[in-house]
NUBA-224880 format. One line per field, with one value per residue: x, y, z of N, C-alpha, C, O in turn; residue in one letter; residue number from 1. Coordinates in steps of 0.1 Angstrom, whole numbers. Example, Ala and Ser with C-alpha at 12.3 -4.5 7.8 and 13.67 -1.06 7.14 Angstrom:
NUBA-224880
npx: 132, 128
npy: -57, -22
npz: 78, 71
capx: 123, 137
capy: -45, -11
capz: 78, 71
cpx: 132, 129
cpy: -33, 0
cpz: 78, 79
opx: 142, 134
opy: -33, 11
opz: 85, 80
drenti: A, S
kolfi: 1, 2
END
This chain:
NUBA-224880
npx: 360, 343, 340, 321, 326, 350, 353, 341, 361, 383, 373, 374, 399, 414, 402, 394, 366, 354, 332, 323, 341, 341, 333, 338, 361, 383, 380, 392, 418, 423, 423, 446, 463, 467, 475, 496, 515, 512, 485, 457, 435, 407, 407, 438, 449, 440, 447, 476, 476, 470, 494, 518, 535, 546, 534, 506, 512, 519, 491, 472, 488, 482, 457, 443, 455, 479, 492, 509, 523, 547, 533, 512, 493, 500, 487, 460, 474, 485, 460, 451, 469, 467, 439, 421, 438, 441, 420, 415, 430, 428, 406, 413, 426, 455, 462, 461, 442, 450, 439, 452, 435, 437, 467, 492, 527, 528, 541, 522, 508, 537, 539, 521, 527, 551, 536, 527, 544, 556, 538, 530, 544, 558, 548, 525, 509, 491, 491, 474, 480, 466, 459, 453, 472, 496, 523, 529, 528, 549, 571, 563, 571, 593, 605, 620, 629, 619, 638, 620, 594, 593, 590, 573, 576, 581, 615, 628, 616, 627, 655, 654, 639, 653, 673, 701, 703, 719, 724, 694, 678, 663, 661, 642, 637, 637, 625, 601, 590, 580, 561, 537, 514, 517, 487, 471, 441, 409, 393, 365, 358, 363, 356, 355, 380, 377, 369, 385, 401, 404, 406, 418, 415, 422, 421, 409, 387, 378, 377, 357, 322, 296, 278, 291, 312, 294, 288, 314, 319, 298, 308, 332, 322, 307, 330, 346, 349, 333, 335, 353, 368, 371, 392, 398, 400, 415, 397, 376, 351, 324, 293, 264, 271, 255, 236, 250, 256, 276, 294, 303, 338, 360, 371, 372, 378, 358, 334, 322, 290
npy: 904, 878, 851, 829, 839, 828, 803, 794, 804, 784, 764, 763, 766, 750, 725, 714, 708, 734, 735, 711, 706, 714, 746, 767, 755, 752, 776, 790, 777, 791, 819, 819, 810, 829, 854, 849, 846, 874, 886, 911, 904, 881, 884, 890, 869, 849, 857, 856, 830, 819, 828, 818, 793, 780, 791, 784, 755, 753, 759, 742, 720, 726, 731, 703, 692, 677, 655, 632, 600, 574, 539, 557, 563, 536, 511, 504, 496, 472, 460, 458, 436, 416, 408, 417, 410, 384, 372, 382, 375, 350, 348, 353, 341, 337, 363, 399, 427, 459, 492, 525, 554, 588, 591, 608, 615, 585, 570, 555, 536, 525, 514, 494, 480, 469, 451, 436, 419, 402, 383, 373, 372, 391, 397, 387, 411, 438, 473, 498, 537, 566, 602, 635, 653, 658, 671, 660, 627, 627, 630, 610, 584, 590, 588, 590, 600, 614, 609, 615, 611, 580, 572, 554, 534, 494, 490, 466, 469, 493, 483, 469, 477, 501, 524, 544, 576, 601, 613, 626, 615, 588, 567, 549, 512, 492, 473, 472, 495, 485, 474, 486, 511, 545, 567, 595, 610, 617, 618, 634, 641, 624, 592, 556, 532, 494, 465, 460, 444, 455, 489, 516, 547, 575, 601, 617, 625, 639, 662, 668, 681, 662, 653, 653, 630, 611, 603, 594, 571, 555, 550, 540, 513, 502, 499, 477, 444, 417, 407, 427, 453, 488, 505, 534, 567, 576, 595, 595, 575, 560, 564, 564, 534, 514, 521, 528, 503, 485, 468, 468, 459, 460, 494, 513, 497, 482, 462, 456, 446
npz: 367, 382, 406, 394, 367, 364, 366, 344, 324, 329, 326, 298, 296, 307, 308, 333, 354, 378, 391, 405, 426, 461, 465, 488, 494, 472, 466, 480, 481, 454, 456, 472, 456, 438, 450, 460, 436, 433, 419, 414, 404, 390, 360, 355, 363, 344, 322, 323, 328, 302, 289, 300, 306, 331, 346, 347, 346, 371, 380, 376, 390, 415, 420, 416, 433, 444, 464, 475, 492, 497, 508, 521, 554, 569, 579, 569, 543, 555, 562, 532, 524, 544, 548, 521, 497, 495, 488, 466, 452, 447, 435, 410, 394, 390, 381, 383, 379, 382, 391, 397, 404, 400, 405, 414, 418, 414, 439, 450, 432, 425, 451, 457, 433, 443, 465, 455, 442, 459, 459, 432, 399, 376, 351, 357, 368, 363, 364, 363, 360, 366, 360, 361, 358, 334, 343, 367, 363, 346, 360, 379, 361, 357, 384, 404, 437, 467, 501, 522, 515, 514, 535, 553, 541, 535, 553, 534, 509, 501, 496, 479, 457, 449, 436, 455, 449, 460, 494, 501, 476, 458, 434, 418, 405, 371, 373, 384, 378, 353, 358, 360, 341, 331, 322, 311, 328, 336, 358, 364, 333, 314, 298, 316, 322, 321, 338, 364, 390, 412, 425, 435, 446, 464, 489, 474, 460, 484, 477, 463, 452, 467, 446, 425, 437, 437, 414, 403, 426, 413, 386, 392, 399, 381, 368, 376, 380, 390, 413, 426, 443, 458, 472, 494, 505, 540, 549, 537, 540, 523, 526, 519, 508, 506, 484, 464, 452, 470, 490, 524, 535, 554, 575, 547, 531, 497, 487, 450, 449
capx: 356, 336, 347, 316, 331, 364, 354, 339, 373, 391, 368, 377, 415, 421, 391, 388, 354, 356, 319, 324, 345, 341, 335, 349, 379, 385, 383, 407, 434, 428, 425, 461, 479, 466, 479, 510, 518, 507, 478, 452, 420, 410, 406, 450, 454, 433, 457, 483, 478, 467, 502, 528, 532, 550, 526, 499, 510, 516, 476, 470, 491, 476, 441, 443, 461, 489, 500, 518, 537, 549, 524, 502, 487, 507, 481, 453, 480, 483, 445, 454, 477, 464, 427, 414, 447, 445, 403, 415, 449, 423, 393, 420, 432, 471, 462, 455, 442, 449, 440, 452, 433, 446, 481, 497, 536, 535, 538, 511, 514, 547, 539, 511, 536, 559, 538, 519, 554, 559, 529, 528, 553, 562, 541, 506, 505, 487, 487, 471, 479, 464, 460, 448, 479, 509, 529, 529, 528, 563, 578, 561, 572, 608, 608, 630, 619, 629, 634, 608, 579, 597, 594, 565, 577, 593, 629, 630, 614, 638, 666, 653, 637, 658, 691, 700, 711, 722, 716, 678, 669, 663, 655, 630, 642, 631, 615, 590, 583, 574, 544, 532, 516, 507, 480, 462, 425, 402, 380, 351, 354, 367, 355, 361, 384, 371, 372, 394, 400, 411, 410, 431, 411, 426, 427, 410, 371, 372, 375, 344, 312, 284, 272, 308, 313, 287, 292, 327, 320, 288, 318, 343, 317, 307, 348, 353, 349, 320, 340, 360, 372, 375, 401, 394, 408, 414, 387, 367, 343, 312, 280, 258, 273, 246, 223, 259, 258, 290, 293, 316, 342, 367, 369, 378, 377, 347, 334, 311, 278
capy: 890, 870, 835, 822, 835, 824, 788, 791, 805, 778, 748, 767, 765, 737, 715, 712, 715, 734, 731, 698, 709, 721, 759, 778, 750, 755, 794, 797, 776, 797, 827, 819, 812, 842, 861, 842, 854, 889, 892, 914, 901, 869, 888, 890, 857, 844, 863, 851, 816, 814, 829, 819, 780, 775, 795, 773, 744, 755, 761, 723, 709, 732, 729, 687, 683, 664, 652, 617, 597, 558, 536, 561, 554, 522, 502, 506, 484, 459, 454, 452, 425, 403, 404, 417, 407, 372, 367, 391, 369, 335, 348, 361, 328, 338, 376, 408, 439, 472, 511, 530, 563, 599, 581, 620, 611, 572, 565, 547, 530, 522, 509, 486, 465, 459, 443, 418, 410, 396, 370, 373, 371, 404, 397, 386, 423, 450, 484, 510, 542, 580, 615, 647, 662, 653, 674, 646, 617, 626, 633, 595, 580, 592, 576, 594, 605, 625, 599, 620, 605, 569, 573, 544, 521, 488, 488, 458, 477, 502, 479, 463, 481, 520, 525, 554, 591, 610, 613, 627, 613, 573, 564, 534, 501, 493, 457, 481, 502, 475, 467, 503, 516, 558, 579, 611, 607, 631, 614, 642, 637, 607, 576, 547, 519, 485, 450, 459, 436, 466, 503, 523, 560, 577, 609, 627, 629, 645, 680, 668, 681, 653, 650, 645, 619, 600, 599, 589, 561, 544, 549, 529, 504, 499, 495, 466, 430, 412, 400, 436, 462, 498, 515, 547, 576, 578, 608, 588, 568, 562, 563, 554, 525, 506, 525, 529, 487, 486, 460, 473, 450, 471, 507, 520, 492, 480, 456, 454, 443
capz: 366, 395, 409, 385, 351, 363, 363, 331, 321, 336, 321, 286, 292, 309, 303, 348, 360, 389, 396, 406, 437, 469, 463, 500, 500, 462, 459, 489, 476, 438, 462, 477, 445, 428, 458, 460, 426, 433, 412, 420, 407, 384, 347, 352, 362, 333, 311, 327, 326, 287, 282, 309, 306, 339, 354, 340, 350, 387, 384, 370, 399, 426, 425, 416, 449, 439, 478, 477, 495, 498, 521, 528, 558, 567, 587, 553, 535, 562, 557, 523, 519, 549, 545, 511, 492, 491, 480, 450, 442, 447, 425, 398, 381, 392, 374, 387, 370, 392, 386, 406, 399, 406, 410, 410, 413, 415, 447, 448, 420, 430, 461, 449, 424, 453, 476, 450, 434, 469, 455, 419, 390, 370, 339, 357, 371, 353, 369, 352, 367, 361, 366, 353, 355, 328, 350, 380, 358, 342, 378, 381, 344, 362, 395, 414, 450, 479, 507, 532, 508, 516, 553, 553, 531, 541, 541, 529, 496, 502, 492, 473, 446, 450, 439, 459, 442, 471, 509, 497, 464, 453, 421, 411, 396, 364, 377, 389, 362, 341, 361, 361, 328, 334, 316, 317, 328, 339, 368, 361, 322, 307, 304, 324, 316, 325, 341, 377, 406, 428, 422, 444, 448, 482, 494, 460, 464, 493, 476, 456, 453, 468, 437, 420, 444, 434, 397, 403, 429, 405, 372, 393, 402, 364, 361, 383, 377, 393, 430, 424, 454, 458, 484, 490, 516, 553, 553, 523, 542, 519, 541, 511, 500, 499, 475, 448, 452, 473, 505, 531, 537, 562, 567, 536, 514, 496, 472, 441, 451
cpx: 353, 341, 333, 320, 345, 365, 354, 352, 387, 383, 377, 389, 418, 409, 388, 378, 355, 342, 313, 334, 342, 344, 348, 363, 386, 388, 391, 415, 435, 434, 445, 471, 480, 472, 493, 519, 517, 494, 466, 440, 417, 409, 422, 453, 450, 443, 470, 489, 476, 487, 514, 524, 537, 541, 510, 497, 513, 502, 471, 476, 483, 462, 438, 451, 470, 502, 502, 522, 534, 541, 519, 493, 492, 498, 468, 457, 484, 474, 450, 456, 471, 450, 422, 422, 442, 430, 407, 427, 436, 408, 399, 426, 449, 472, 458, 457, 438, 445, 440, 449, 440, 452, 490, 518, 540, 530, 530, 510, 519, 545, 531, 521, 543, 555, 530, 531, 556, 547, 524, 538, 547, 547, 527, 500, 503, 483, 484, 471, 472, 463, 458, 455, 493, 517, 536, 535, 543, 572, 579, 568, 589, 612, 617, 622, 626, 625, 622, 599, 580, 594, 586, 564, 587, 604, 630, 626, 625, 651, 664, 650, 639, 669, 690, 711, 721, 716, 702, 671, 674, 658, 645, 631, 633, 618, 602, 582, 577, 562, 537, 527, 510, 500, 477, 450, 418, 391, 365, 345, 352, 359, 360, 371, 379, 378, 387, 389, 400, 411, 412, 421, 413, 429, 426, 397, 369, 370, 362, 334, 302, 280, 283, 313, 307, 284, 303, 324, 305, 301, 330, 335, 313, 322, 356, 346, 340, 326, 353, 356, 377, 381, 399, 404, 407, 401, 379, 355, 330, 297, 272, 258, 268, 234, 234, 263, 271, 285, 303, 323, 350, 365, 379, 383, 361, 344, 324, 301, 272
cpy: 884, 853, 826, 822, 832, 810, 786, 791, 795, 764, 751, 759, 751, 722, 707, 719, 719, 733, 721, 696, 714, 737, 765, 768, 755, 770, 797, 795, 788, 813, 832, 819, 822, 859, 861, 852, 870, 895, 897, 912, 886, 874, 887, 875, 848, 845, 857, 833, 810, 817, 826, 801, 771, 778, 783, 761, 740, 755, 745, 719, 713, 732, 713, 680, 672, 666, 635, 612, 579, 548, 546, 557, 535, 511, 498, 496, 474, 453, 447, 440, 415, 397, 411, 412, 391, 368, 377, 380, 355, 335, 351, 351, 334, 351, 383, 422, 451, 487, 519, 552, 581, 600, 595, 615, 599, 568, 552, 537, 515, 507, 495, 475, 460, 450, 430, 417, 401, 382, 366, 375, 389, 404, 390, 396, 434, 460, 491, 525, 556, 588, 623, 654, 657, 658, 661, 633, 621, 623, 614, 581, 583, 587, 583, 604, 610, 610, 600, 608, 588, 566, 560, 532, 510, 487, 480, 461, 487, 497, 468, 464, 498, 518, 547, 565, 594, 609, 618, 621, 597, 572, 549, 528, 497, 480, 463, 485, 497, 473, 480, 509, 534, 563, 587, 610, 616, 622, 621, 642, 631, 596, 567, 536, 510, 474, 450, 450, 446, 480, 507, 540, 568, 592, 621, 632, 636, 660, 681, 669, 665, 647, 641, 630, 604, 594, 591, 572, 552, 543, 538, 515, 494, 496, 482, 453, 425, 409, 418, 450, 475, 501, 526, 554, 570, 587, 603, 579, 567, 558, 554, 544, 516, 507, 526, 511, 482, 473, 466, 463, 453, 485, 510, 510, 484, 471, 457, 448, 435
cpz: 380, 397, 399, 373, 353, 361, 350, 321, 319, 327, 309, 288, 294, 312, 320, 350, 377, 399, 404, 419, 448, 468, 474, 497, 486, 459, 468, 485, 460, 448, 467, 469, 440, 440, 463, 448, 422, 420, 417, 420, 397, 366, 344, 351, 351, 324, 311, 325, 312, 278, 287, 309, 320, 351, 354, 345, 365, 392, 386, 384, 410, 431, 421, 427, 447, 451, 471, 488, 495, 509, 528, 539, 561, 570, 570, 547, 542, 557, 541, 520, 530, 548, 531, 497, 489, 489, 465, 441, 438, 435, 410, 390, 383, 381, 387, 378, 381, 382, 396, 403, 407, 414, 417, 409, 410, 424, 449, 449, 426, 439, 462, 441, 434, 460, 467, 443, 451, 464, 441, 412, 382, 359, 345, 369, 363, 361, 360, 363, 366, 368, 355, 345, 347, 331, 359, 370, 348, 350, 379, 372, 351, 373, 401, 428, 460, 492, 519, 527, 510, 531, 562, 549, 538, 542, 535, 508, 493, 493, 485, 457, 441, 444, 441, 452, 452, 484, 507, 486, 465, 443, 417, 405, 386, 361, 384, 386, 355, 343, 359, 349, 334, 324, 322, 317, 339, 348, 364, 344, 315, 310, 312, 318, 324, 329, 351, 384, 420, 417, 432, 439, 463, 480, 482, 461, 473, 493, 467, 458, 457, 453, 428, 426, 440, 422, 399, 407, 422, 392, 378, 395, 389, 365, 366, 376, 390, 409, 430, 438, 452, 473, 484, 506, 530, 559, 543, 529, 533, 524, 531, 504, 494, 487, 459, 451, 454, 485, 509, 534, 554, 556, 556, 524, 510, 482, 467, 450, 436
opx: 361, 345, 336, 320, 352, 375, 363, 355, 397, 391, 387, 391, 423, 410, 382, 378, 356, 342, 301, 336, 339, 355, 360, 374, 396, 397, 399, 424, 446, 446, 453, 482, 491, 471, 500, 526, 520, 495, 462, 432, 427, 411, 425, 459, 458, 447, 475, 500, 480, 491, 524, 513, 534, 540, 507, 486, 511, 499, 468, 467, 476, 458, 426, 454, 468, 513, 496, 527, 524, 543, 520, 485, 488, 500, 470, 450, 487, 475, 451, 447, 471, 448, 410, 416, 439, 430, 400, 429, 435, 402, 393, 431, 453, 482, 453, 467, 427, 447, 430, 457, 446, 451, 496, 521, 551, 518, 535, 511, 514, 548, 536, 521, 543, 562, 529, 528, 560, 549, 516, 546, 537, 537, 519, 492, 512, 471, 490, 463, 480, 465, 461, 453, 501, 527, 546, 547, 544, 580, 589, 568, 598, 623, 626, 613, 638, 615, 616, 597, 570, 598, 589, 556, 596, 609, 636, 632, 631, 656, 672, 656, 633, 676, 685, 723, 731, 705, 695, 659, 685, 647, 652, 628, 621, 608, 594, 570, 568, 554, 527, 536, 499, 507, 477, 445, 424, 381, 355, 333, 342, 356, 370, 366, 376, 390, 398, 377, 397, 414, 408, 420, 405, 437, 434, 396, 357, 365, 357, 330, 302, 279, 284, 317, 311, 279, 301, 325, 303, 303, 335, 343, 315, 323, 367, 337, 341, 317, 362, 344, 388, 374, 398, 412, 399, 396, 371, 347, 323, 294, 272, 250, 271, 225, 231, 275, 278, 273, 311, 316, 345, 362, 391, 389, 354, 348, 314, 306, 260
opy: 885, 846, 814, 812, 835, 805, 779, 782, 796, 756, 744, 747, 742, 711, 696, 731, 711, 732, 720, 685, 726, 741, 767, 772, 763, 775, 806, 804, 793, 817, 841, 823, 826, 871, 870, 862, 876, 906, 890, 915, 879, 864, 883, 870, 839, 836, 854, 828, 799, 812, 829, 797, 759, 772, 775, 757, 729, 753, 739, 713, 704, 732, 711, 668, 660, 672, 630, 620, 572, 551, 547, 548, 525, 500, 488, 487, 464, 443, 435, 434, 404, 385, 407, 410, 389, 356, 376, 378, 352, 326, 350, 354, 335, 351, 378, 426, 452, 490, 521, 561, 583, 606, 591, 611, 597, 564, 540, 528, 504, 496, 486, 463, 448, 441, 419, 409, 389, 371, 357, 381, 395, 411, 388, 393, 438, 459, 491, 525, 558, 587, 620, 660, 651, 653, 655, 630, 611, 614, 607, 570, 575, 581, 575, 613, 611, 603, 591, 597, 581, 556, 557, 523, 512, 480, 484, 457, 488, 504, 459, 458, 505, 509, 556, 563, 588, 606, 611, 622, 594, 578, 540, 532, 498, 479, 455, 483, 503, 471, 477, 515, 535, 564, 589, 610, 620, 620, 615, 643, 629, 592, 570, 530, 514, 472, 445, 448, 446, 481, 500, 542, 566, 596, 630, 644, 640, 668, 691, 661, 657, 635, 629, 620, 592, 583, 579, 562, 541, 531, 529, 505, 482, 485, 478, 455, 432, 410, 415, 454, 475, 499, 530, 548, 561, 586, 612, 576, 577, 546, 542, 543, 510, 499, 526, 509, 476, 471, 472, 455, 449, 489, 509, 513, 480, 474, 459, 444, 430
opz: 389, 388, 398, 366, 344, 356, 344, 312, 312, 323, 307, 283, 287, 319, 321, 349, 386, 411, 408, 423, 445, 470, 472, 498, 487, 451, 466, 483, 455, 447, 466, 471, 436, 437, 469, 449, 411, 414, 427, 429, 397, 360, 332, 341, 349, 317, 301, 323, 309, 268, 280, 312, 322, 362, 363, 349, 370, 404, 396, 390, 415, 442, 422, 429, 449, 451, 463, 496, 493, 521, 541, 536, 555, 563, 563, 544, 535, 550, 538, 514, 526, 547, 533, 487, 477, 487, 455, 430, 427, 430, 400, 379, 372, 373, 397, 372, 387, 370, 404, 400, 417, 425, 426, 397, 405, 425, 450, 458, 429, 436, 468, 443, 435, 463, 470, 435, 449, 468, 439, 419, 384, 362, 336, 378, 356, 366, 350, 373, 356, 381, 343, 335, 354, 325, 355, 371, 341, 348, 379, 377, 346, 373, 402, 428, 461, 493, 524, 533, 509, 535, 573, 551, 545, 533, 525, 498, 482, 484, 485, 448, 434, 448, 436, 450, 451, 485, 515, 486, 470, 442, 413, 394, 389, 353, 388, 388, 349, 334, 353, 343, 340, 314, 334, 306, 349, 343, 361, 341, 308, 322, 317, 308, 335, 325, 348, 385, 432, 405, 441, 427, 473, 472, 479, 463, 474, 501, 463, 467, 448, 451, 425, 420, 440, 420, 395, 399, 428, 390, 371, 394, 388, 360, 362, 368, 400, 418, 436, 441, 446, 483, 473, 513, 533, 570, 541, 520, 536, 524, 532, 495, 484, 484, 447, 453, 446, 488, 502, 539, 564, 545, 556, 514, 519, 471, 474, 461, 436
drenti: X, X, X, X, X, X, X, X, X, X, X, X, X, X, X, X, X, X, X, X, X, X, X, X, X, X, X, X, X, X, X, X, X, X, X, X, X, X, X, X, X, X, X, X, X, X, X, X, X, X, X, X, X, X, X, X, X, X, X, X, X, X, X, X, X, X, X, X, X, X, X, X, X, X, X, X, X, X, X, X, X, X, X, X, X, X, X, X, X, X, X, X, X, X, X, X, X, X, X, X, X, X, X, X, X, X, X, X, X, X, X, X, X, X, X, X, X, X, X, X, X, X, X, X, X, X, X, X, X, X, X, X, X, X, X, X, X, X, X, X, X, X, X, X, X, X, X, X, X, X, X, X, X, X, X, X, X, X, X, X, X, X, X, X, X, X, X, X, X, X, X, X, X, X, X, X, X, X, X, X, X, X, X, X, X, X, X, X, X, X, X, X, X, X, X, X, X, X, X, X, X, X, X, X, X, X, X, X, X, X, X, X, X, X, X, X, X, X, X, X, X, X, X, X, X, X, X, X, X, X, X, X, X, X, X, X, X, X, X, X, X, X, X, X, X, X, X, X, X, X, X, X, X, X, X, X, X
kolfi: 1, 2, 3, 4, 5, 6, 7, 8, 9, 10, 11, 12, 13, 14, 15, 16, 17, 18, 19, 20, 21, 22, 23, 24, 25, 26, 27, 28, 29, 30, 31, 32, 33, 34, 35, 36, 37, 38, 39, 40, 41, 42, 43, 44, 45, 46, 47, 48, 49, 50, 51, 52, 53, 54, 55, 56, 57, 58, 59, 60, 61, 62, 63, 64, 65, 66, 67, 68, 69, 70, 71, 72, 73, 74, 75, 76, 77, 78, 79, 80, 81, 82, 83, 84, 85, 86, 87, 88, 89, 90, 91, 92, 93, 94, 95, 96, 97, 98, 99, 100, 101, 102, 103, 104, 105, 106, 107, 108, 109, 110, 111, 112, 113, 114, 115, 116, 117, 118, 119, 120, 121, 122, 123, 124, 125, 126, 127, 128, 129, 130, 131, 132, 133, 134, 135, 136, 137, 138, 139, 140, 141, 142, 143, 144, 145, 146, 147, 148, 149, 150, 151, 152, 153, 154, 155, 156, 157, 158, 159, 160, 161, 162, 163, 164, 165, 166, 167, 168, 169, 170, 171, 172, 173, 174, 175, 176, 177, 178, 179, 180, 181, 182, 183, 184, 185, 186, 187, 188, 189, 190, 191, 192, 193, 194, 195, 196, 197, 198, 199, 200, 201, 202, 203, 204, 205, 206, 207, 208, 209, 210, 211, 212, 213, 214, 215, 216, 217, 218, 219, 220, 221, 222, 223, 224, 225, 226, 227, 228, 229, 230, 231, 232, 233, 234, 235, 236, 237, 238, 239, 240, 241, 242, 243, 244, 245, 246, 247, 248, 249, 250, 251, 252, 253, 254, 255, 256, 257
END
């Protein structure tokens, strides 16, 4: 079997288009798990993964890049909260509707309800969070974290909204949670849900084919609300933003047009 009928293989099972990825970056990491695992070519690993469920879902996490951590990028969420923060709180009638798309454990998320509860009441925040993988999104739906992935976060969040396990693990208060709803959504297949102030996309497109890229960022543009802002990666810059009807505001965030 050739890395072309392995995709096909691979849409079958697990309904990821891998065509829709960066080939060389893409077939190294498959390359490396299937070598990790000691298999010798892709007809075993096929077999393998239709019948081994842990194996399976090592593949699902592994090629959907499910990196995290808390304030990613710390300086990004400054911008946030002192200049694109407060034209989203003042156009929103004392609401805001978030999505924070391929959330993988939370984080994110997470991190996102804490800093607008610092300006908004519990119940006029609506996170919506997703991911591909229902792996991650359990992990996230559980809230418990290694403190490394914290290492950005305010303390003042810290102790505010953790109660701590053990010298490495913290768990996530449930004043938290509340704001947070997660699903499973497929950026390349699913529909969009609609009528955001903010979507949150960081640090996921960049294993995406050009083409992919540009489906995605016209799908979130349809998904926002008419004065509505996309965040996107550190390595995400979108050059053509003005032909997918984006304004640039700062780097890396950007509004409807």
């Amino acid at each position: 079997m050739n890395y072309e009928q392995f995709k096909k293989h691979i849409y079958r099972l697990t309904h990821i288009d891998l065509n829709s990825y960066k080939e060389r970056q893409m077939k190294r990491r498959i390359d490396v798990l299937t070598q990790k695992n000691k298999f010798i070519g892709y007809d075993d690993y096929v077999h393998a993964l239709k019948n081994d469920k842990e194996l399976y879902e090592e593949f699902v996490g592994f090629i959907t890049i499910n990196v995290s951590e808390f304030y990613r990028n710390p300086e990004q969420w400054r911008i946030l909260e002192e200049e694109i923060l407060p034209d989203i709180l003042k156009n929103g009638n004392g609401m805001i509707n978030v999505w924070s798309a391929a959330c993988s454990t939370g984080d994110e998320p997470y991190s996102l309800a804490m800093l607008l509860l610092d300006y908004l009441p519990k119940d006029n925040i609506r996170i919506l969070a997703t991911d591909i993988d229902r792996k991650v999104l359990s992990k996230a739906e559980e809230g418990i974290y290694n403190f490394k992935s914290m290492s950005n976060l305010p303390v003042k969040y810290i102790n505010q909204y953790f109660i701590k396990i053990d010298e490495k693990r913290y768990k996530i208060k449930d004043s938290i949670k509340e704001c947070v709803r997660f699903q499973q959504h497929d950026l390349l297949e699913d529909s969009y849900p609609m009528n955001f102030d903010l979507i949150i996309c960081r640090n996921v497109v960049i294993y995406f084919t050009d083409e992919a890229k540009t489906k995605i960022y016209k799908k979130f543009n349809d998904s926002m609300n008419s004065n509505g802002i996309l965040f996107v990666g550190c390595t995400e810059q979108i050059v053509d933003y003005k032909e997918l009807n984006y304004d640039s505001l700062k780097s890396f965030f950007y509004k409807k047009n």
